[in-house]
N, C-alpha and C positions, 0 to 999 in steps of 0.2 A: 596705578590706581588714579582715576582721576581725581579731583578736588572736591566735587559733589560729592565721590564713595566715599574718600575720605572720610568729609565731617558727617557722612550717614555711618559712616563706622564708629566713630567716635560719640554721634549720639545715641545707638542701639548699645553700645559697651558702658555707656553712663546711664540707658536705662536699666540693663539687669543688674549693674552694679546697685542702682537706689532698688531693687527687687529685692537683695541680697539683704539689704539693709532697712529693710521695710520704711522706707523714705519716701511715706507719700510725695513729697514735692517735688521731689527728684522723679519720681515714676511717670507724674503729671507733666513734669515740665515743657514738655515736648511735643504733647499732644492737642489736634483744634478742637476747636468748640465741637464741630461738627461730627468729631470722631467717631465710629461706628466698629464694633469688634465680634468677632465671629468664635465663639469658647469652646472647650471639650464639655464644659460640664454647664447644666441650664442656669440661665437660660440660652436660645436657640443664637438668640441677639442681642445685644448691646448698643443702644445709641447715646451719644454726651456722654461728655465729662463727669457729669454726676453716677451716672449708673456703673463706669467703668469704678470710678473710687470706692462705689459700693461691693464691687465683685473682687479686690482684695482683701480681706478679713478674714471671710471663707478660707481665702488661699493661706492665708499668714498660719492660721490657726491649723489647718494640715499637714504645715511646713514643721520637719523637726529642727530642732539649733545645733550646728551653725547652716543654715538655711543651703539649698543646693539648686540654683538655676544658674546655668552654666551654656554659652553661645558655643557648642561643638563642630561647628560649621558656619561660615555666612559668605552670601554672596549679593555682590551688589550693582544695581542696574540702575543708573541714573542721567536721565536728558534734559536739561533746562530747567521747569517747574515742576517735573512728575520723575519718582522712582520709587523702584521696588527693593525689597530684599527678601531674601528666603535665608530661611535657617534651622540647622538640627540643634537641637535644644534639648538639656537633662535639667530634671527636677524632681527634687524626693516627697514624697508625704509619707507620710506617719503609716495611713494605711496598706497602702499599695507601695509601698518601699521605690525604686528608682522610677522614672516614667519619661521614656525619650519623645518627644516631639516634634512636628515641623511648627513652625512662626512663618507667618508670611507677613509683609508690613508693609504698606504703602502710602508713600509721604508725597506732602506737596509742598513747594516752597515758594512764598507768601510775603514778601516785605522783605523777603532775601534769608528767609528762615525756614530750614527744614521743618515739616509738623507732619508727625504722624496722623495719618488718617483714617487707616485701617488696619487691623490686626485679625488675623485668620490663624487660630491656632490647633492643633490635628495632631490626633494619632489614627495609626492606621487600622482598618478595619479586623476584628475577631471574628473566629468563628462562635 
């Protein structure tokens, strides 16, 4: 693994870790101003810092205790100042009991510091 996946690994593993923990600051940590996230549930988009910290609450309060987002896969792609990662991803809510997911995440690095940039999160389509 190179040195770039490495610390993308290290910092996707300390983000769901502050998920687990409802750690706003830890969740933030990582992410730019700029950030942009694509949800399962509305709305369609997400742009800033602000609007992402808004759309955890929702989440927290679905989540039963001890809270369940869990990295079941990840892979990671990283060149110079841009990379990606993909990932199967479990998380429980209260209503809908387990819910597997894919994460997409794509970071740029900036002053020599990974920042999440975008997050695409997906389940797969029902009939």
């Amino acid at each position: 693994m190179s040195t770039g996946a490495a610390e993308i690994q290290a910092l996707i593993e300390s983000w769901a870790a502050a998920v687990r923990n409802k750690d706003m600051d830890g969740i933030l940590a990582h992410h730019a101003d700029d950030f942009v996230m694509f949800d399962v549930p509305p709305p369609l988009v997400l742009r800033g810092l602000a609007a992402y910290r808004e759309s955890w609450p929702q989440f927290f309060a679905a989540s039963p205790e001890p809270m369940v987002f869990d990295i079941r896969e990840l892979s990671i792609e990283a060149d110079g100042t841009v990379a990606f990662a993909v990932a199967l991803m479990r998380c429980v809510s209260r209503q809908e009991g387990g819910l597997d997911f894919r994460l997409t995440i794509g970071l740029r690095k900036t002053a020599g510091r990974w920042m999440f940039v975008h997050e695409h999160h997906s389940v797969p389509a029902t009939d």
